[in-house]
C-alpha positions in Angstrom: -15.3 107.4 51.5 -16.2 105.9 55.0 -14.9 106.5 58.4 -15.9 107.6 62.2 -16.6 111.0 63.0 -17.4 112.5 66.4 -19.4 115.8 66.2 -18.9 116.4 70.3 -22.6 114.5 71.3 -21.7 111.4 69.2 -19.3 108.8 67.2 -20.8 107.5 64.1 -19.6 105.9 60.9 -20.5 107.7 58.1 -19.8 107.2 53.9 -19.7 110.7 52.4 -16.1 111.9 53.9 -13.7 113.7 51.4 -9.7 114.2 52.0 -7.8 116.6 49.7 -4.5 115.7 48.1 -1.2 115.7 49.6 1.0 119.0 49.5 4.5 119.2 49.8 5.8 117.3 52.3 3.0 114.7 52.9 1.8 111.5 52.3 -2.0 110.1 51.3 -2.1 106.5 52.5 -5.3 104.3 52.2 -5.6 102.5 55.4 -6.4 99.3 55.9 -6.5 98.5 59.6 -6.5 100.6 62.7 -6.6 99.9 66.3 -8.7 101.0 68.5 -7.0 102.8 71.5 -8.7 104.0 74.7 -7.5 107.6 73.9 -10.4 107.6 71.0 -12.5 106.6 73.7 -11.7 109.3 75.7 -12.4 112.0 72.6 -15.4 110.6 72.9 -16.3 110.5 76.5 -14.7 113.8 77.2 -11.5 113.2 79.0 -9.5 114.0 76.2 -11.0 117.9 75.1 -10.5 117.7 71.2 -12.4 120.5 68.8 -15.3 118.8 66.5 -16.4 118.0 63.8 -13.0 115.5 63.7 -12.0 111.9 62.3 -10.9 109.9 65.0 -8.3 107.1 64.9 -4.7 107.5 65.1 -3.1 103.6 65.3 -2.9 102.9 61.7 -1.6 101.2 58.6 -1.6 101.3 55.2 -0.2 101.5 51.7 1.0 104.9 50.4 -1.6 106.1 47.4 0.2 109.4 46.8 3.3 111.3 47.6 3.6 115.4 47.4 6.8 117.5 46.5 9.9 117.0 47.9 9.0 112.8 49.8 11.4 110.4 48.6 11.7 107.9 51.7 8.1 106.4 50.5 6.8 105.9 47.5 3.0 104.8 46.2 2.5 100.9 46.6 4.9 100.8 49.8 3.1 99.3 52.9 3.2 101.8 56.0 2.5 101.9 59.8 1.6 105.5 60.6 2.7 107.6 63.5 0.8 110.4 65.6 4.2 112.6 65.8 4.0 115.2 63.4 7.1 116.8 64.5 8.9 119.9 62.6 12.2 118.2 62.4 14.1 121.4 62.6 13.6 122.8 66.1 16.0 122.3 68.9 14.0 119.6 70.6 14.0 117.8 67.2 17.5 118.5 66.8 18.5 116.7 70.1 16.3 113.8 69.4 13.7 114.3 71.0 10.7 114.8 68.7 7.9 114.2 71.7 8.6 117.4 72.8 8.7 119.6 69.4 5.6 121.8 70.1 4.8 122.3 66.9 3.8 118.2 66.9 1.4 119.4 70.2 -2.3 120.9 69.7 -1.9 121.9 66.2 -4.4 119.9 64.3 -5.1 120.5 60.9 -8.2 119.9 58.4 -7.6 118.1 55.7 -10.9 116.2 55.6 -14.5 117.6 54.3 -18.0 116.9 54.6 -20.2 118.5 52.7 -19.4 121.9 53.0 -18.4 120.9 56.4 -14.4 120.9 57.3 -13.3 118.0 60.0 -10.1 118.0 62.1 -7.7 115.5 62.3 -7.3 113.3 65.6 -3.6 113.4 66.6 -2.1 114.1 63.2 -3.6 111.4 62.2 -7.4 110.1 61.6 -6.7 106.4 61.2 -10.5 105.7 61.1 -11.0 106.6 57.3 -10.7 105.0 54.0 -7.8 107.6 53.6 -5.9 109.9 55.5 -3.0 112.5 54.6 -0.3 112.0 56.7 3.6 114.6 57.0 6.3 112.5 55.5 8.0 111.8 58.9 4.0 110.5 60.6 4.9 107.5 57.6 7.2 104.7 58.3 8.1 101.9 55.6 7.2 98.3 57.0 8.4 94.9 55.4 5.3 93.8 53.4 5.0 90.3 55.2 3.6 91.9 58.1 0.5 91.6 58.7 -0.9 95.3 58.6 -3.8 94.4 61.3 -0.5 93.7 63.4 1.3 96.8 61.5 -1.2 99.1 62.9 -0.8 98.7 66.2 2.9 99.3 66.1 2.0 102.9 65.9 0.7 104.0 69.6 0.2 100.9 71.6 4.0 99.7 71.0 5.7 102.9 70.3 4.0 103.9 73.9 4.3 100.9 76.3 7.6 99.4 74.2 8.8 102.6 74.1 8.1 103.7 77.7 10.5 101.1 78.8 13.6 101.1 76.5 13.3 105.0 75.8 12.1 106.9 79.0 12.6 104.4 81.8 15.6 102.4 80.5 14.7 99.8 82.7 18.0 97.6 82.7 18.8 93.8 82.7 18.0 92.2 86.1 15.5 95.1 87.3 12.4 94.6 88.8 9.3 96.1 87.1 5.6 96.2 88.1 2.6 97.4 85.3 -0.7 98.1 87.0 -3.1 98.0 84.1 -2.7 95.2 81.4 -4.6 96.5 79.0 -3.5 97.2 75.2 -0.5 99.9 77.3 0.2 97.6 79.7 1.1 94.7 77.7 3.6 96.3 75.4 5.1 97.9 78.8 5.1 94.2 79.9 6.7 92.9 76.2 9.1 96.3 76.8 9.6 94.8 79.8 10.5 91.3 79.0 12.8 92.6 75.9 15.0 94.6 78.3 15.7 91.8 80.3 13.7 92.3 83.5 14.0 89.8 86.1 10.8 89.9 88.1 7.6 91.6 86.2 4.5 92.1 88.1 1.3 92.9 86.7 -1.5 94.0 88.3 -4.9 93.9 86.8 -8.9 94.1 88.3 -9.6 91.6 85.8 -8.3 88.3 86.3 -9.2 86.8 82.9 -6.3 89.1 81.7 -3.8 87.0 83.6 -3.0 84.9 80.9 -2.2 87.3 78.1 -0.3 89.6 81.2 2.1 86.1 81.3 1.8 85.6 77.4 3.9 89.2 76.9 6.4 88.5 79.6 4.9 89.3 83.2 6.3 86.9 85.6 3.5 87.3 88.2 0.2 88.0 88.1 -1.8 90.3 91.2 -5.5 90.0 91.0 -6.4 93.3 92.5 -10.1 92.5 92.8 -9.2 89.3 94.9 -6.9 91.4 97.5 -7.6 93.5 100.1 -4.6 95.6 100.0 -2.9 95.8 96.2 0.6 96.8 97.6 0.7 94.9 100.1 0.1 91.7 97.6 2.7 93.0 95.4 5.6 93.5 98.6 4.7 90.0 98.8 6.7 89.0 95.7 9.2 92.7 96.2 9.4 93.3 99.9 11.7 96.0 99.0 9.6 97.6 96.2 10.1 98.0 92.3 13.1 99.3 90.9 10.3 100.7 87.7 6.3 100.9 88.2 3.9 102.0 85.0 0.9 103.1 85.8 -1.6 102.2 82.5 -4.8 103.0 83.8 -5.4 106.9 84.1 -6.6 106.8 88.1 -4.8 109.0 90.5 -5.3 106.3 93.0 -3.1 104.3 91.1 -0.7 106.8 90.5 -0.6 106.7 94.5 0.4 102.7 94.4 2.2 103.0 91.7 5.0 105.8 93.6 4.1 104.0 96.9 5.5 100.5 95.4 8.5 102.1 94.9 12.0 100.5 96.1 15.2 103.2 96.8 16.1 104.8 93.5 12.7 103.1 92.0 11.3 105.5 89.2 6.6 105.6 88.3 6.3 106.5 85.1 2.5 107.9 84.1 1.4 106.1 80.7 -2.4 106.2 81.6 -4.4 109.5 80.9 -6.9 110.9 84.0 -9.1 114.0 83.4 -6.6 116.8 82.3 -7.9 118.8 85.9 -7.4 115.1 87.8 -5.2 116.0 90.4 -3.1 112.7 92.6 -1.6 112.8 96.2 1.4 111.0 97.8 3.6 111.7 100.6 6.5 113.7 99.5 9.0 112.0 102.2 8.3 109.1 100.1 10.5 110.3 97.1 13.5 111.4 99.5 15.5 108.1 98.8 16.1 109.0 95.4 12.8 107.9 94.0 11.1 109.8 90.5 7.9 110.3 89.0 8.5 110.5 85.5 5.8 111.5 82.8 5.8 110.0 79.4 4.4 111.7 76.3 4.4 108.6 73.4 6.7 106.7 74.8 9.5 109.6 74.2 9.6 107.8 70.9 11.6 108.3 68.0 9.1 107.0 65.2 11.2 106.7 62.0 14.1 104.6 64.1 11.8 102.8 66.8 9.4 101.2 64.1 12.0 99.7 62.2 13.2 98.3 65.1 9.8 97.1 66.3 9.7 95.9 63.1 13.1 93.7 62.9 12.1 92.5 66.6 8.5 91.0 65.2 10.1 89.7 62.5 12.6 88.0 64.9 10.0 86.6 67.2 10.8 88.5 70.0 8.1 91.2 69.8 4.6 90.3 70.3 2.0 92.1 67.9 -0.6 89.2 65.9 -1.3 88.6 69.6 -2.4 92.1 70.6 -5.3 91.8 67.7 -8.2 90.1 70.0 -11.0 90.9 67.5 -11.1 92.5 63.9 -14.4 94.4 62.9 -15.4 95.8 59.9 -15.8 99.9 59.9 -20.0 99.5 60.3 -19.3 97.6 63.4 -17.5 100.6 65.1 -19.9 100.8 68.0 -19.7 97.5 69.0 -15.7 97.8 69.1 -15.8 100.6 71.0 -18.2 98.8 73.6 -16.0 95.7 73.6 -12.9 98.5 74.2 -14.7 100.0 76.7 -15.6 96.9 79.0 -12.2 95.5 78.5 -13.3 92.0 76.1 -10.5 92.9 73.8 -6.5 94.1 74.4 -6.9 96.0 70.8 -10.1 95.8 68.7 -8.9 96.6 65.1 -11.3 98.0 62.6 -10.6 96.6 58.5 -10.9 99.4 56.0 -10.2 98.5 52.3 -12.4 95.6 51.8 
């Protein structure tokens, strides 16, 4: 079967890729979209360590082809939107709800693909970017069937993260005000989060002022050019003189980790969605914080998959969740590298690559 590989010099699509059958607990779904998120993009580039030979992908959808012992919430034929949290479901951070944080869903990745005589990890639990992938039971969330699956996929890291970051970690209340520096594929879900929570000002602040339109689209209320301003916060203290009561930094640049905590009203919380270098290393003034004022990291959105994809779900259904509009570009899987470059040089919000046909 086909999918991407990276071998640690190089990402290439490739035809001869086995996966073994599901075991107890599991699911094998043949995928047929998955988006493409800058955190493959940074396997690939380095920022993200990751052992190799290993499929990449890890925002996908599909229909179930398989179940092992013991799954009963999913059965073959039923169309699914795949998660990255293969939590245990029995520890104590499981237990209190808070599956993120189960460790055995952190730097455990298995092989369950072959090449050759060649075994390949899994990216994130996951490997979206093949024909087929097996999956743990809980990673595979029942979708209605009139969703779109290119539109399903993304449901599964861009939404959970940015959607999630706002309703789940940041709780950001009716009547706040929120600012999103980055408005990438991250940033507008955070902005959508945003907008569905009832936010009364939302800023976003991008380099790229072509991305104004889809920044308004998903619910930002202004828009900052930050290549068209000499001082970013002082353009955004413009439209908050007091500061935000939530930034989101969706970038992955300590200096904007730095404007992100120094937009910061009295009691204002940053929360860290994009991913630096895992040595990067940010500054601020620590007399800044005093008044109350958090920096809050965010692993997935601190996400509940099997509750919050449903509910992504109903909210699509219901209009009030944007997804059709995230898919800028679909590309079939021999046309990886040019979705990565359009990724990579910003052209698209999500590039989704079509498996299946």
């Amino acid at each position: 079967m086909k999918g991407v590989i990276f071998d640690g010099e190089q990402a290439r699509v490739v035809d001869d890729l086995q996966v073994r059958d599901p075991g107890p607990g599991e699911v094998l779904v043949g995928i047929r979209a998955a988006g493409l998120c800058h955190s493959d993009l940074s396997v690939i580039d380095g920022t993200i360590p990751f052992p190799v030979p290993v499929v990449l992908g890890h925002e996908g959808a599909g229909v179930v082809e398989a179940v092992g012992a013991g799954v009963s919430h999913v059965v073959p034929g039923d169309h699914v939107a795949l998660s990255t949290l293969a939590n245990c479901g029995a520890c104590a951070e499981c237990d209190r709800g808070r599956p993120t944080m189960c460790r055995k869903a952190i730097g455990m990745p298995a092989k369950p693909f072959r090449r050759g005589g060649t075994e390949l990890f899994n990216f994130a639990s996951n490997s979206a970017f093949a024909e087929r992938t097996v999956v743990k039971a809980v990673q595979a969330v029942k979708i209605p069937k009139e969703i779109p699956l290119t539109s399903a996929a993304l449901i599964g890291c861009g939404v959970l993260t940015g959607v999630g970051a706002v309703l789940n970690r940041a709780r950001v209340d009716r009547g706040d005000s929120v600012v999103v520096i980055g408005a990438g594929g991250i940033g507008l879900n955070v902005l959508q989060g945003a907008r569905i929570a009832g936010a009364s000002v939302i800023v976003a602040v991008d380099a790229n002022p072509a991305k104004e339109a889809a920044a308004r689209q998903f619910g930002a209320t202004h828009f900052v050019d930050a290549s068209a301003v000499p001082d970013t916060v002082k353009a955004v203290k413009e439209i908050l003189p007091t500061g935000a009561d939530h930034t989101f930094e969706c970038v992955g640049s300590t200096r904007l980790i730095r404007q992100a905590i120094d937009l910061l009203d009295r009691h204002g919380q940053a929360v860290l969605l994009g991913v630096p270098p895992a040595t990067a290393e940010a500054s601020f003034l620590v007399s800044s914080l005093y008044l109350d004022k958090s920096v809050l990291g965010c692993r997935y959105g601190s996400s509940r998959p099997q509750r919050d994809i449903a509910l992504y779900a109903r909210l699509y259904r219901e209009g009030r969740l944007l997804l059709d509009e995230l898919v800028t570009a679909t590309y079939g899987v021999a046309d990886f590298a040019k979705a990565a470059d359009d990724a990579h040089h910003g052209r698209v919000a999500r590039a989704v690559l079509r498996f299946g046909e």
